[in-house]
C-alpha positions as CSV (number, residue, x, y, z in Angstrom):
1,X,-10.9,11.2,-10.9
2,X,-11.5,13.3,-13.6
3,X,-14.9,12.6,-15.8
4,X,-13.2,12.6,-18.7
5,X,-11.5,9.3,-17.8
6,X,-14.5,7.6,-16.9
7,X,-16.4,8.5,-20.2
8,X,-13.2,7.3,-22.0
9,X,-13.2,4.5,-20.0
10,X,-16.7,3.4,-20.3
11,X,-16.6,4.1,-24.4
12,X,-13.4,1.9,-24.7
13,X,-15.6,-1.0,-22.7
14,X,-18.3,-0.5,-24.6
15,X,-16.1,-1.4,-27.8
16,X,-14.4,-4.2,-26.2
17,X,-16.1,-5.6,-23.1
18,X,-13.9,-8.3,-22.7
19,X,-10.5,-6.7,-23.0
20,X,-11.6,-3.9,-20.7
21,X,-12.0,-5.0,-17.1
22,X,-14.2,-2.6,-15.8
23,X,-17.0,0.1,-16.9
24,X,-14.8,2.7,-14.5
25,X,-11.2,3.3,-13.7
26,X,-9.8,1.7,-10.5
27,X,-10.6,3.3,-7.5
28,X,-7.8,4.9,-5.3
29,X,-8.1,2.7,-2.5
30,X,-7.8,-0.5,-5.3
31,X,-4.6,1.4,-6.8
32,X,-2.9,1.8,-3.0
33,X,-3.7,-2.2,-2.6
34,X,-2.0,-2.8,-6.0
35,X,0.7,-0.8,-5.0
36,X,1.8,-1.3,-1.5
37,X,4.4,-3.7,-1.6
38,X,6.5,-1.4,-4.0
39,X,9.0,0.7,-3.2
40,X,11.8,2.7,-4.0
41,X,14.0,-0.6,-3.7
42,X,12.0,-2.8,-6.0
43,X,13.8,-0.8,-8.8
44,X,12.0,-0.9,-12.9
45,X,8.4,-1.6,-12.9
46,X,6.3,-3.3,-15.6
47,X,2.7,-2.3,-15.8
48,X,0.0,-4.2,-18.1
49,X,-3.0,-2.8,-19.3
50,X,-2.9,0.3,-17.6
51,X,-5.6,2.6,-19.0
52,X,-5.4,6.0,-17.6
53,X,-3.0,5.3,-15.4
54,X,-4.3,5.3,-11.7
55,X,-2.1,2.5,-10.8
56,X,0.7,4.3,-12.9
57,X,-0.2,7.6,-10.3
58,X,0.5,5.5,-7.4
59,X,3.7,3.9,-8.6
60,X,4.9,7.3,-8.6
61,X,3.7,8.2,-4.8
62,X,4.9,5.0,-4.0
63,X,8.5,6.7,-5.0
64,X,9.3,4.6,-8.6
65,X,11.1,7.1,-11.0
66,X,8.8,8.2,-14.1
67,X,11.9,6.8,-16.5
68,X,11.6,3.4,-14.8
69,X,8.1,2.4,-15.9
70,X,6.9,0.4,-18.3
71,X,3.5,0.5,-19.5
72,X,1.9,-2.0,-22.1
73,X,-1.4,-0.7,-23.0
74,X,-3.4,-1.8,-26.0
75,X,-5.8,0.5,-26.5
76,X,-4.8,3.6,-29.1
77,X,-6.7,6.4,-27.1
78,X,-5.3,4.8,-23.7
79,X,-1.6,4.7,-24.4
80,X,-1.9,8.1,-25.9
81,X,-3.2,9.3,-23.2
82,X,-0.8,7.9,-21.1
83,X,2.3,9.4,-22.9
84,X,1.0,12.8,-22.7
85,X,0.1,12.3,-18.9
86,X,3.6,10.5,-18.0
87,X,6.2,11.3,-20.8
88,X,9.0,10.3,-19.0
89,X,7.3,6.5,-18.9
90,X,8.2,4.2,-22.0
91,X,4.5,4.1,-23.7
92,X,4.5,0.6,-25.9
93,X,1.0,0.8,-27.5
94,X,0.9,-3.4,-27.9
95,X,-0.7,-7.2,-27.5
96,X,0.8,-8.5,-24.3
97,X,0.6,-11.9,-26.0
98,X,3.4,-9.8,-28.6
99,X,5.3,-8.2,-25.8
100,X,7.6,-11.3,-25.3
101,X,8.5,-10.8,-28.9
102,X,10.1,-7.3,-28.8
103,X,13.5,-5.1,-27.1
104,X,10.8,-5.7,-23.9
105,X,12.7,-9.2,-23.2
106,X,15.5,-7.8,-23.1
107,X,14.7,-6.2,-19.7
108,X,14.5,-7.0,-15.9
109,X,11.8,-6.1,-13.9
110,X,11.3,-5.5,-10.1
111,X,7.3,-6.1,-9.9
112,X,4.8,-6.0,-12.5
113,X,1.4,-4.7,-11.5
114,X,-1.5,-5.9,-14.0
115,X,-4.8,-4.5,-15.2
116,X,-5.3,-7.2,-17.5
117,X,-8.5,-8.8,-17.5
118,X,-7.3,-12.4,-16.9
119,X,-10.4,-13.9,-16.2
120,X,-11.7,-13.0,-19.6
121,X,-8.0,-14.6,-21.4
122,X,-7.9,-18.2,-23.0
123,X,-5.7,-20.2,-20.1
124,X,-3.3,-20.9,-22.1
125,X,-2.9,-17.3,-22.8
126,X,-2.6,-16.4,-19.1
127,X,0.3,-19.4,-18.8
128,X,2.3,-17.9,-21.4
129,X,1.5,-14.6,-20.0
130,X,3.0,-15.4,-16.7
131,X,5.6,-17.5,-18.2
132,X,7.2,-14.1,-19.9
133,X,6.8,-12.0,-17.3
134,X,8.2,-14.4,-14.7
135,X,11.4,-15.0,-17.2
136,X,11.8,-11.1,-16.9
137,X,11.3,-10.4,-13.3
138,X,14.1,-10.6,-10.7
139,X,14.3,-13.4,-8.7
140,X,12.2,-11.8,-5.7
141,X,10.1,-10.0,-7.5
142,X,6.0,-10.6,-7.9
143,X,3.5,-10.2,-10.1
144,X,0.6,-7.8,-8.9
145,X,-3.3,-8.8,-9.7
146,X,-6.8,-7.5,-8.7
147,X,-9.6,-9.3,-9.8
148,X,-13.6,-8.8,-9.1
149,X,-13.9,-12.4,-8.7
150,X,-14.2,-14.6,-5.3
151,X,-10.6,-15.9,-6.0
152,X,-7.5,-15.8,-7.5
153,X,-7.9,-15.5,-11.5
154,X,-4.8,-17.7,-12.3
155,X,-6.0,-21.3,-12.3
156,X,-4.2,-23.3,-9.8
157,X,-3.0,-25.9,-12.0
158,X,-1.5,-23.1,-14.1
159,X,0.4,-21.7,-11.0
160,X,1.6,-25.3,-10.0
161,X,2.8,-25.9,-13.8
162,X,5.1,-22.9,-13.4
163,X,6.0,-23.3,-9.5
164,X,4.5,-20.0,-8.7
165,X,2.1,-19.4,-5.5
166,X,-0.6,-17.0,-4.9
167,X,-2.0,-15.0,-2.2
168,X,-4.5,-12.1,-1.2
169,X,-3.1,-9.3,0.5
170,X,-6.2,-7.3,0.6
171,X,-9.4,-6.1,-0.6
172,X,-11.5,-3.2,-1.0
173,X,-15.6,-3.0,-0.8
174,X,-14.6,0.8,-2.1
175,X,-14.2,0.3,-5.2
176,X,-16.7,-0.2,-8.4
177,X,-17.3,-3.1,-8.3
178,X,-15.3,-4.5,-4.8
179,X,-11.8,-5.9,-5.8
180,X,-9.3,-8.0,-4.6
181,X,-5.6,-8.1,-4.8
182,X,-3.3,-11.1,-5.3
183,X,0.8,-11.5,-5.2
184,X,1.7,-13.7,-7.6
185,X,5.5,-15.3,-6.8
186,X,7.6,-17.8,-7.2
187,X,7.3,-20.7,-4.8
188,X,10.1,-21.1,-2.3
189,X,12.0,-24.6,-2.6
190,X,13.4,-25.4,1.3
191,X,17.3,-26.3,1.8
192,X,17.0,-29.7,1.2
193,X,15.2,-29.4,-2.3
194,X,17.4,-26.7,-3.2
195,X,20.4,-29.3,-1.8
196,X,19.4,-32.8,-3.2
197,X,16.5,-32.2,-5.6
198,X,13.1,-32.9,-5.9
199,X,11.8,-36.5,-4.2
């Protein structure tokens, strides 16, 4: 990881400690977590909050096409960066609570892998957060999450309001700090509440 990103990374905390998740990039093992599900078959990918891009890196290994990524980054210096590094990406320097509100909902996602610090966002916030991004993602796609915490950052009663389950698919202890990563998807209905409806 080149020192420059980590001096940018800790300046841009420094202004905003509660918009920026961590003092220090993700780690490469956190980025392959992040990342594993996705393949060439999960088709466009939305990324939130991606800083420098290590996550955005190992879309790329993980065979995504540059012209089928999305990254919403709200930091100047950050999405900057991230244009000159991955010019073939569509760059939108923007709020994600604003993202809803532009072309971006006109599009259909695969998977969306998230930065975002959710642990630090009003609830209400991370509802309409998911909300969006589950009204743009295909109907077996997920929503990808680390966090630093001991469990899930989504509230359950914010995953229940919007039938949505979570699990861990793994964690790291090398990364600063130790992370771990959560699917977000839709919950699946069986036969008979897909055939005669809820109870």
């Amino acid at each position: 990881m080149p020192r420059f990103d980590r001096r940018r990374f800790l300046l841009a905390w420094l202004r905003a400690p509660l918009r920026i998740a961590s003092v220090t990039p993700s780690g490469p093992r956190l980025a392959g977590l992040m990342t594993k599900e996705i393949s060439t078959l999960t088709g466009p990918v939305l990324e939130l909050g991606p800083g420098t891009g290590v996550f955005t890196a190992a879309l790329l290994e993980r065979g995504i096409a540059e012209r089928d990524l999305t990254l919403v980054e709200y930091e100047r210096d950050f999405a900057t960066l991230l244009q000159d590094r991955f010019p073939d990406a569509r760059v939108l320097q923007l709020d994600v609570r604003e993202m809803w509100k532009t072309a971006l909902s006109r599009g259909f996602f695969g998977g969306i892998v998230s930065g975002l610090p959710l642990l630090a966002m009003r609830p209400d916030d991370v509802r309409a957060l998911l909300a969006g991004c589950f009204s743009s993602l295909r109907p077996h796609g997920a929503f990808y999450q680390f966090t630093y915490g001991p469990k899930c950052p989504v509230p359950v009663e914010i995953l229940d309001s919007l039938s949505l389950v979570s699990k861990r698919i793994g964690w790291t202890l090398r990364n600063i700090p130790p992370a771990a990563v959560y699917r977000i998807s839709r919950r699946l209905h069986s036969m008979r509440d897909r055939c005669c409806g809820p109870r």
